[in-house]
LOFILO-322227 format. One record per residue (C-alpha): y, z, x; residue number from 1. Coordinates in steps of 0.05 Angstrom, whole numbers, plus 5000, padded with zeros to 4 digits. Example, Ala and Ser with C-alpha at 12.3 -4.5 7.8 and 13.67 -1.06 7.14 Angstrom:
<pts>
[[4910,5156,5246],1]
[[4979,5143,5273],2]
</pts>
This chain:
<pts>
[[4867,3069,3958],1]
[[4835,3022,4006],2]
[[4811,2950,3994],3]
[[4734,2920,3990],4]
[[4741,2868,4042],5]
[[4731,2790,4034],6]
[[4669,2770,4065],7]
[[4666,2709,4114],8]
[[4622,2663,4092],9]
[[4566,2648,4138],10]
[[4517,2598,4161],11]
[[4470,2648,4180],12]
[[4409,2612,4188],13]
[[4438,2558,4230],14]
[[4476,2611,4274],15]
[[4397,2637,4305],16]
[[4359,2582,4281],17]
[[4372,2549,4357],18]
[[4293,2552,4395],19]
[[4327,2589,4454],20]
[[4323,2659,4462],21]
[[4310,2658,4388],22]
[[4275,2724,4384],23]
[[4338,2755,4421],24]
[[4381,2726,4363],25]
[[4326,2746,4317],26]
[[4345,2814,4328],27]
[[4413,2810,4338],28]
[[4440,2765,4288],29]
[[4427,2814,4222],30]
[[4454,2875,4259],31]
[[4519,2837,4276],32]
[[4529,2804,4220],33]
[[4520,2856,4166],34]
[[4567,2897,4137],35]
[[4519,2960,4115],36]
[[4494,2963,4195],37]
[[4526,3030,4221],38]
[[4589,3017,4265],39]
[[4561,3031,4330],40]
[[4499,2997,4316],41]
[[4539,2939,4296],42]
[[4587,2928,4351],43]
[[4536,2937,4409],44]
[[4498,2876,4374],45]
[[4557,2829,4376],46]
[[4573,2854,4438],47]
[[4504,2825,4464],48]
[[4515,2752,4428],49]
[[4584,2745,4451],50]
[[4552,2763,4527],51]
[[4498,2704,4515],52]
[[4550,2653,4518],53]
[[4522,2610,4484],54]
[[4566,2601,4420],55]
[[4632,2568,4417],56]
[[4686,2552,4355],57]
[[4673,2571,4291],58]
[[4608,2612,4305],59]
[[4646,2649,4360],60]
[[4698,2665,4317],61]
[[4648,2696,4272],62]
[[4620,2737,4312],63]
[[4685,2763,4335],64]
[[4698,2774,4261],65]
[[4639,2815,4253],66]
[[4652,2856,4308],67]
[[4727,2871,4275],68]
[[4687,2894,4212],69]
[[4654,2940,4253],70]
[[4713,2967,4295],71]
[[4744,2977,4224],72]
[[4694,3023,4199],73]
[[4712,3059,4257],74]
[[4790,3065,4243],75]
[[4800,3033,4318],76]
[[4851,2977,4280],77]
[[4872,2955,4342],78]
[[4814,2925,4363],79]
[[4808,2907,4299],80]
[[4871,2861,4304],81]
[[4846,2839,4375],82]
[[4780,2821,4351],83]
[[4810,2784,4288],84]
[[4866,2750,4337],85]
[[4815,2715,4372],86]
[[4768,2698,4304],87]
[[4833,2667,4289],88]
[[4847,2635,4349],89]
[[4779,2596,4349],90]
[[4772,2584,4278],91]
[[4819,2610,4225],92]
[[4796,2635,4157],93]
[[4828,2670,4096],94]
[[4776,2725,4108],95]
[[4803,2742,4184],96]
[[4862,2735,4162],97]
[[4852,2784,4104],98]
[[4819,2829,4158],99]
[[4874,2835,4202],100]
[[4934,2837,4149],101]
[[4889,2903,4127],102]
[[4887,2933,4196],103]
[[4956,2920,4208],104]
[[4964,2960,4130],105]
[[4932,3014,4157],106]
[[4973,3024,4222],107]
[[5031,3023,4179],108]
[[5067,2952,4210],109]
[[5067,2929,4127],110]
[[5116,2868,4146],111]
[[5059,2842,4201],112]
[[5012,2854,4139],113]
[[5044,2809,4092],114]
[[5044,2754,4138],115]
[[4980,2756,4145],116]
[[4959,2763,4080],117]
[[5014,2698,4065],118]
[[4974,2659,4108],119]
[[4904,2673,4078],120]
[[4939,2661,4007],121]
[[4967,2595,4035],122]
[[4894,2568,4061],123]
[[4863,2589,3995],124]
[[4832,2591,3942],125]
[[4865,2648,3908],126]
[[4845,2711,3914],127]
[[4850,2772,3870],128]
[[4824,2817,3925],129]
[[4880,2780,3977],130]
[[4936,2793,3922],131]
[[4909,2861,3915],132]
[[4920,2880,3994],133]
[[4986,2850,3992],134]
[[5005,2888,3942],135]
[[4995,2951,3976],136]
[[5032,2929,4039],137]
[[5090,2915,3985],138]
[[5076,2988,3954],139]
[[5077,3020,4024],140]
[[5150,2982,4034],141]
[[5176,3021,3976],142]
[[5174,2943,3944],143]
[[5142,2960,3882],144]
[[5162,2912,3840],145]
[[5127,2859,3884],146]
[[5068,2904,3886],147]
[[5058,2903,3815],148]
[[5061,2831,3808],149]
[[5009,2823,3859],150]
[[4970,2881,3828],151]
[[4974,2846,3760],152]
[[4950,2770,3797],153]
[[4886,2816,3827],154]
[[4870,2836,3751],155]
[[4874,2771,3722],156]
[[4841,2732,3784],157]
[[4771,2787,3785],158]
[[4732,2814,3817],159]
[[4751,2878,3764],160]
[[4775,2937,3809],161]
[[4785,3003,3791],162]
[[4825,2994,3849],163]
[[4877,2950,3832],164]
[[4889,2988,3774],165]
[[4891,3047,3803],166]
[[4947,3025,3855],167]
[[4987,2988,3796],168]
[[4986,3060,3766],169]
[[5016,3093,3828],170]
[[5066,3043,3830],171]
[[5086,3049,3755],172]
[[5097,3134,3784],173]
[[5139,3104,3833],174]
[[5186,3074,3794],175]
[[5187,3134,3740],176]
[[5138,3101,3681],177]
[[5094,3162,3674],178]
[[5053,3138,3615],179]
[[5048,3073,3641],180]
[[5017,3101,3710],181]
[[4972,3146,3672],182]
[[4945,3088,3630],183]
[[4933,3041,3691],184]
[[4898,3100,3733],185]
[[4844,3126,3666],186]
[[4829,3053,3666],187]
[[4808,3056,3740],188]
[[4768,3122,3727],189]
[[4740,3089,3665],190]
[[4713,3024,3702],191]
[[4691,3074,3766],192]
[[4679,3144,3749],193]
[[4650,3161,3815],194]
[[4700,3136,3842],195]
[[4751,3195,3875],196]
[[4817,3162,3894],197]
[[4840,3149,3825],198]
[[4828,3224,3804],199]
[[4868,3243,3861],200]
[[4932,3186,3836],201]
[[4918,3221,3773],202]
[[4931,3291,3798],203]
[[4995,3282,3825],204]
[[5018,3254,3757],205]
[[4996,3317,3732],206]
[[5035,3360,3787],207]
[[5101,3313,3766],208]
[[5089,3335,3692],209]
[[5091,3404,3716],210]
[[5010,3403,3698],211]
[[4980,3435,3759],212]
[[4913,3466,3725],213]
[[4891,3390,3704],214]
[[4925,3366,3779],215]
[[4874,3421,3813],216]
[[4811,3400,3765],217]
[[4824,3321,3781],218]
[[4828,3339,3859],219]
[[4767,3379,3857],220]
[[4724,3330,3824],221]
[[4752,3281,3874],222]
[[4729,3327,3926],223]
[[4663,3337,3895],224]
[[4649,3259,3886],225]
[[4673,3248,3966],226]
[[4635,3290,3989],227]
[[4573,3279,3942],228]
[[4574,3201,3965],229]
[[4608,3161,4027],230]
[[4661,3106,4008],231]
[[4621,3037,3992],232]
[[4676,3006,4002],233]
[[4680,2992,4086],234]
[[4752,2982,4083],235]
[[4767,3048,4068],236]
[[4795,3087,4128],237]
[[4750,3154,4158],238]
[[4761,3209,4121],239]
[[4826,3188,4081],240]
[[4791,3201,4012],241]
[[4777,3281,4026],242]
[[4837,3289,4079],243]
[[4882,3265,4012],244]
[[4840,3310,3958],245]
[[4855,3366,3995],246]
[[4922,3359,4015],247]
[[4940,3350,3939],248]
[[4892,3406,3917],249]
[[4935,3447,3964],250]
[[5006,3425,3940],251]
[[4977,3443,3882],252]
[[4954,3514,3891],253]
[[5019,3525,3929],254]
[[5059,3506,3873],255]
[[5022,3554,3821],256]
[[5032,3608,3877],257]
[[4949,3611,3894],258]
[[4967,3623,3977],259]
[[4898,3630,3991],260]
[[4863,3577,3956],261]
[[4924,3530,3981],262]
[[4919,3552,4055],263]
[[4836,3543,4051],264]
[[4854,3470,4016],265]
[[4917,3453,4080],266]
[[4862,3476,4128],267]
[[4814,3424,4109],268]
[[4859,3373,4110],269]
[[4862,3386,4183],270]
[[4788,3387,4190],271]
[[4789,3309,4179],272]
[[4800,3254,4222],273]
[[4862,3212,4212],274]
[[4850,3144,4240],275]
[[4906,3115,4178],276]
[[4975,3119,4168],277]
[[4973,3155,4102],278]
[[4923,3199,4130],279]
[[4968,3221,4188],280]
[[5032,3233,4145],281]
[[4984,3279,4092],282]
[[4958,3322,4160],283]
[[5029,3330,4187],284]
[[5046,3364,4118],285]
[[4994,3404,4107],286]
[[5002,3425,4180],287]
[[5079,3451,4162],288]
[[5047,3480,4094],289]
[[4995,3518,4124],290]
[[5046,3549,4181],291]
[[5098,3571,4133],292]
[[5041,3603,4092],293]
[[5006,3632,4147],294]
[[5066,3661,4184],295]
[[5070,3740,4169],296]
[[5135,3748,4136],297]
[[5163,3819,4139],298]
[[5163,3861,4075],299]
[[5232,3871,4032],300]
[[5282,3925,4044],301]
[[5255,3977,3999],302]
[[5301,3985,3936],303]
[[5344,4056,3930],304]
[[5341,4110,3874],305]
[[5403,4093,3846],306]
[[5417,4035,3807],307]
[[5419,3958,3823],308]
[[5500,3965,3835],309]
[[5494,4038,3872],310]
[[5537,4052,3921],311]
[[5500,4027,3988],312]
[[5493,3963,3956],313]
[[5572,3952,3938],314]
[[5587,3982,4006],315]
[[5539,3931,4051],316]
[[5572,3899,4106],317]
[[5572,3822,4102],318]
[[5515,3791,4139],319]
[[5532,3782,4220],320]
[[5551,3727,4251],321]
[[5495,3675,4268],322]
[[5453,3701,4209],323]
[[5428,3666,4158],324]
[[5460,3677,4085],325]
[[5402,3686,4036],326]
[[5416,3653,3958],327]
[[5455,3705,3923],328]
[[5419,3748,3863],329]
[[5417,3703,3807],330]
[[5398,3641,3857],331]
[[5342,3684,3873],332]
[[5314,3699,3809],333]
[[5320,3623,3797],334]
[[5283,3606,3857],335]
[[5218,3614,3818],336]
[[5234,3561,3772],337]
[[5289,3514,3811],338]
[[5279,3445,3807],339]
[[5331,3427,3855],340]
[[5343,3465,3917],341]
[[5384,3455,3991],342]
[[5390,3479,4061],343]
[[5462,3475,4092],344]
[[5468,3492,4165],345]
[[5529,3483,4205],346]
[[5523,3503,4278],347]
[[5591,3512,4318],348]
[[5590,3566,4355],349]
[[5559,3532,4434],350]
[[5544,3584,4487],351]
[[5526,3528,4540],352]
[[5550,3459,4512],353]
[[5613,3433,4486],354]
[[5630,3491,4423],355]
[[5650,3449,4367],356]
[[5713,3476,4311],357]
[[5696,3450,4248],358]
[[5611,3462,4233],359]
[[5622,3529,4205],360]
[[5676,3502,4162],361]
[[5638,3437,4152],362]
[[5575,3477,4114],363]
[[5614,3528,4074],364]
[[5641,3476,4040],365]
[[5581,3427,4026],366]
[[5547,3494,4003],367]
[[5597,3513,3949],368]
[[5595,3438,3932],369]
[[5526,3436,3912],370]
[[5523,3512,3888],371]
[[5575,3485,3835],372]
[[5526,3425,3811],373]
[[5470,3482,3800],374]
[[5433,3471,3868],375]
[[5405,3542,3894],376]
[[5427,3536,3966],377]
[[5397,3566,4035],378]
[[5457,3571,4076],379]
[[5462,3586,4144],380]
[[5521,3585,4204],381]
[[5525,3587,4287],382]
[[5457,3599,4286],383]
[[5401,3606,4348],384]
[[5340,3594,4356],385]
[[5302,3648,4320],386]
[[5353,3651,4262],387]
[[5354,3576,4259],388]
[[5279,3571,4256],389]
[[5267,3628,4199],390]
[[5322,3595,4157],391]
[[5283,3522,4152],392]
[[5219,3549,4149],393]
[[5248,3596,4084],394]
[[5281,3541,4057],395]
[[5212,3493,4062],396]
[[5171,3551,4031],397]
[[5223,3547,3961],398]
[[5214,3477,3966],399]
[[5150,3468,3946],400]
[[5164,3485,3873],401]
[[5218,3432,3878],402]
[[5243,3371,3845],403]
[[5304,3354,3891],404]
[[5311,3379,3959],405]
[[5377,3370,3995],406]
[[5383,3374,4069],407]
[[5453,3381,4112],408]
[[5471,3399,4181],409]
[[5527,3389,4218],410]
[[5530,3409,4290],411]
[[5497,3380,4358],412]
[[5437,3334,4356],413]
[[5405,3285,4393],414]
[[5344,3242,4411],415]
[[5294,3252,4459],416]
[[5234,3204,4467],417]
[[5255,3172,4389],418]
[[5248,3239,4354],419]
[[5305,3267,4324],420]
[[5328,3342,4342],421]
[[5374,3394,4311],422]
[[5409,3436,4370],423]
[[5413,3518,4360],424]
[[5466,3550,4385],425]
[[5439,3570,4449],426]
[[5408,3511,4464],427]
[[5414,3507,4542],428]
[[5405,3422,4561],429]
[[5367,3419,4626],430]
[[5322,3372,4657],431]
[[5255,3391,4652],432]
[[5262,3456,4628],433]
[[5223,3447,4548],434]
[[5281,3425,4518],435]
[[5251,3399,4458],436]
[[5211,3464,4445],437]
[[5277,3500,4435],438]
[[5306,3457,4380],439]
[[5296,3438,4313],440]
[[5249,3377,4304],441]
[[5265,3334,4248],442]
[[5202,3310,4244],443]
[[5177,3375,4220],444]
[[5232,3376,4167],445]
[[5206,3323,4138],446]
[[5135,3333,4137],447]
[[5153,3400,4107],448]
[[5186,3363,4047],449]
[[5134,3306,4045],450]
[[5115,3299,3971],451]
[[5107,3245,3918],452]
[[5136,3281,3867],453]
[[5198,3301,3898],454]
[[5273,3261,3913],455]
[[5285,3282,3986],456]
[[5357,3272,4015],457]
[[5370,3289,4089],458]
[[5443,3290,4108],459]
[[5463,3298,4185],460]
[[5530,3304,4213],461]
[[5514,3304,4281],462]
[[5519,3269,4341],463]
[[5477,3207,4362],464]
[[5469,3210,4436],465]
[[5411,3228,4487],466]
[[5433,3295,4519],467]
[[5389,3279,4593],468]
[[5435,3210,4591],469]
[[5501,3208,4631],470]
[[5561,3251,4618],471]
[[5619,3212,4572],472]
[[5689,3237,4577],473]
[[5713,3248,4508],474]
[[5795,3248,4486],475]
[[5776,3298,4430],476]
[[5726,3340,4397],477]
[[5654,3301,4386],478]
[[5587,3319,4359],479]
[[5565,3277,4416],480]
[[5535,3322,4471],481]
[[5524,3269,4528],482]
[[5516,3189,4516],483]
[[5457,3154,4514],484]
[[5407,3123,4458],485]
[[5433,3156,4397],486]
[[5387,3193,4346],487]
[[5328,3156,4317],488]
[[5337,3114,4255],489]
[[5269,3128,4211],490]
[[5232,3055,4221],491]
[[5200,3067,4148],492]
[[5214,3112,4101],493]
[[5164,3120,4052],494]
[[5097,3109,4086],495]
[[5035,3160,4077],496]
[[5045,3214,4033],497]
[[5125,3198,4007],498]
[[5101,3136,3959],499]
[[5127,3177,3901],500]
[[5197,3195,3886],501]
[[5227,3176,3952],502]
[[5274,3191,4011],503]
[[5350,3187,4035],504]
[[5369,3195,4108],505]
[[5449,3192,4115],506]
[[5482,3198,4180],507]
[[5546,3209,4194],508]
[[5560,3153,4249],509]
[[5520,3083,4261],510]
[[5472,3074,4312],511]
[[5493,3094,4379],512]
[[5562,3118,4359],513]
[[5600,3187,4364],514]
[[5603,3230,4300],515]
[[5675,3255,4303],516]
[[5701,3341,4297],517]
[[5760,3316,4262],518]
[[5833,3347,4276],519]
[[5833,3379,4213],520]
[[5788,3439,4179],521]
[[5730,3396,4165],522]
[[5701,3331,4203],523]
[[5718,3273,4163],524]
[[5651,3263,4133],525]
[[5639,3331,4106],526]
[[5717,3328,4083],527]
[[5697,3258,4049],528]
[[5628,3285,4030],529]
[[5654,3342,3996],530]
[[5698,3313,3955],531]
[[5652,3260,3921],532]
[[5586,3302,3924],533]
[[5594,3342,3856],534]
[[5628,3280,3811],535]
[[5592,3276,3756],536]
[[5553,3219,3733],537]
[[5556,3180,3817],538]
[[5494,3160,3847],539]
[[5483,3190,3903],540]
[[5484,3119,3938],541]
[[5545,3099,3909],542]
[[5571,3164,3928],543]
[[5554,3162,4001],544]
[[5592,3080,3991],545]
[[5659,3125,3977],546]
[[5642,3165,4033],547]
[[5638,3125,4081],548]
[[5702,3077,4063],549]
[[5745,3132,4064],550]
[[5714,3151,4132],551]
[[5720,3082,4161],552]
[[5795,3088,4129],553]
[[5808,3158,4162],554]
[[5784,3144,4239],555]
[[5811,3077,4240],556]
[[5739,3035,4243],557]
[[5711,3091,4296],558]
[[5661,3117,4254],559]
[[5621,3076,4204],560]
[[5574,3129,4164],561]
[[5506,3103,4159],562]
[[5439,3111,4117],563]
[[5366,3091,4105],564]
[[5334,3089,4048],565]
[[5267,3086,4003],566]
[[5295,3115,3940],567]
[[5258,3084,3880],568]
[[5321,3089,3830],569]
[[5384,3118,3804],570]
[[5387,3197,3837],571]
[[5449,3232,3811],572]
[[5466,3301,3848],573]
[[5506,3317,3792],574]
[[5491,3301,3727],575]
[[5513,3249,3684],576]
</pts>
């Protein structure tokens, strides 16, 4: 889903037509400035003219330009931006311009993007291949609206790209217009056929239809045409064609329950090399998806001669404390099926750090909540590190067959180097000791969950400190550990492979502030939480509004609940 790049238009002939060193130039000049030279090739030749010194202004700034082109075939986009800075700096033009807004695309910084693509608009003429790039920095912004406008000025302006059309589609998915994508993206396969990236937009319509045989035929001919013929198109990062084939080949597979095809597909994902944003995101999933499919799970209790309600089974005891409470019978023989799913932790129970009252109480009740709107719920309390662990990774394997997925903890959590942690029970906060490596990284969550055709919402009643910071006194009861940065607010939500149905962070506390334990049974955002979560017919944005007046109202202005989101429309938790 990359973008054929606007050529500079050069005075070739008088660039090496000077009598000096003219057989030096002779050679040099059609390496540089050519955009089928390989990148290497093409680089070391600029590199050799720009050494000459003998060029200045606007021919300097095209050579510069031609060397971006060939750090971009490379995926190095930040010499790409270097490079195109100083183009620009000698001699602007709509092309370096163009250049640059797509490097800074591809590194995911879409609001640098647009600028840049604003400013090559602004010197003109107009450009459907210009409107076209900005609309994908507008799609990667969740912005689709604005994306489709610009995809729609990129039709009408020419050249005709399967492209554009193709990227209108995926937009059209975002926003929940099925038909409408599926139109845009057979128009793209129908002016390109060889082209892959539109069979791959096409599959994961399929996979939201629930059509995963016609998903897994689309992705394999994509992966037959990438691999049969390198991108034309020099825009188009290294390896983001086949690294995104097989990544949705494998969602795929994993959703139709074919393990071994889907672990083969996650595995050559990995193979590639991500030099792209959307790239990276699609390798960190199919990372998580091939662990939790590799990872030997033990086999199940075997059943006894009597029947399903013998004795032993009305006479188990109740699972112990700090394990993980499985989805009851009929939950379980919905899992197959379940379009909406959650994991509720709540983690209490401190052997080293400050124990906190109201977790346990915190998840029991957010868990009966959203069992009573028809969620199937992985529940777990005052869990460690092993326990903690099995229950996520359980919870991400039923995910994958799911529409919704609903995340909540409450407990300790903090930030360390701007990822976001969950904190086990018997975490142990020291200096130096692998800290990190014995919580729960968010991160990971995510990627688990990272989808296009599924509504993610992550909600975290937790603290919002840096444990290694300095100790803070505290009058009562906090889900603060020590003070110090706060946990890391997402800086896009959305990018890579979540351009589809979209994500919710919610936090319990604003930046940098202390999620309160409350005085009663339940913190005052759970308490708040669980009262609005299940009314019928509230979006779940409006519903986390209600929350978070009556928490303002209930600490006195303390604690302001916070959230981020990319959600691409109305998402009701309980149904209308």
């Amino acid at each position: 889903m990359r973008r054929a790049i606007l050529i500079l238009a050069l005075l070739t002939a008088t660039l090496w037509s000077a009598p000096s060193l003219a057989q030096s130039r002779a050679q040099l000049g059609p390496l540089c400035t050519t955009d089928t030279t390989p990148a290497d090739q093409q680089i070391a030749a600029c590199n050799k003219i720009i050494a000459l010194k003998v060029f200045s202004g606007e021919k300097l700034a095209t050579i510069y330009f031609w060397r971006a082109v060939g750090w971009n075939k490379k995926g190095n986009y930040n010499q790409v931006i270097a490079d195109a800075g100083e183009s620009i700096r000698l001699h602007p033009s709509t092309a370096t311009y163009n250049l640059r807004g797509s490097a800074y695309y591809d590194k995911g910084e879409d609001d640098i993007a647009i600028s840049d693509f604003n400013d090559a608009l602004r010197m003109g003429p107009p450009s459907g291949i210009i409107f076209h790039n900005r609309g994908n920095a507008w799609r990667s912004k969740g912005e689709y609206a604005k994306a489709i406008a610009d995809y729609d000025q990129a039709i009408k302006l020419g050249p005709p790209s399967a492209f554009s059309w193709q990227n209108r589609g995926t937009s059209k998915r975002a926003l929940g217009d099925l038909d409408g994508a599926l139109a845009d993206i057979n128009e793209a396969i129908r002016l390109d056929p060889e082209l892959p990236q539109p069979l791959t937009s096409r599959a994961v319509i399929w996979r939201a239809k629930g059509d995963l045989d016609r998903a897994i035929a689309d992705t394999t001919e994509a992966i037959r045409l990438a691999k049969a013929k390198a991108p034309v198109n020099i825009m188009t990062p290294p390896g983001s064609v086949l690294i995104s084939a097989y990544t949705h080949r494998a969602l795929a597979y994993e959703a139709k329950g074919d393990f071994d095809r889907a672990k083969m597909d996650y595995a050559a994902a990995l193979d590639g090399k991500a030099s792209d944003a959307g790239s990276k995101a699609n390798q960190a999933t199919a990372k998580v998806r091939l662990s939790l499919l590799s990872e030997v799970l033990p086999p199940p209790p075997r059943k006894p001669a009597e029947s399903p309600r013998s004795r032993a089974e009305s006479a188990a005891p109740p699972p112990p404390a700090g394990a993980a409470s499985p989805p009851s019978a009929p939950a379980q023989a919905a899992n197959a099926t379940s379009r909406r799913v959650a994991l509720v932790i709540g983690n209490g129970a401190y052997a080293h750090v400050r124990a906190l009252p109201n977790p346990t109480n915190d998840a029991r009740s957010i868990a009966k909540s959203l069992r009573d709107i028809g969620f199937v719920v992985t529940e777990g309390t005052d869990l460690n590190r092993t326990a903690m662990q099995a229950t996520i990774r359980d919870f991400l394997r039923e995910a994958a067959r799911s529409q919704v997925a609903v995340v909540y903890y409450a407990g300790h959590g903090v930030q360390v180097d701007g990822r976001n942690y969950l904190a086990p029970i018997d975490i142990q906060f020291q200096a130096g000791s692998g800290m990190t490596e014995a919580m729960m990284d968010m991160d990971t969550i995510m990627a688990g969950l990272d989808d296009q055709v599924r509504t993610n919402i992550l909600i975290l009643d937790a603290c919002r400190n840096n444990p290694m910071a300095p100790k803070l006194a505290s009058a009562g009861p906090a889900r603060d550990i020590e003070a110090g940065s706060g946990l890391a607010a997402p800086a896009t939500l959305g990018a890579g492979a979540t351009l589809g149905a979209g994500t919710l962070i919610a936090f319990a506390t604003a930046p940098g502030q202390v999620a309160l334990d409350g005085e009663g049974a339940n913190s005052p955002f759970s308490a708040a939480l669980t009262r609005h979560i299940g009314t019928p017919g509230l979006e779940v944005q409006q519903m986390l509004t209600r929350v978070r007046a009556e928490v303002v109202a209930a600490t006195k202005g303390k604690q302001v609940p916070w959230s981020n989101s990319s959600l691409l429309g109305e998402v009701y938790l309980a149904e209308k």
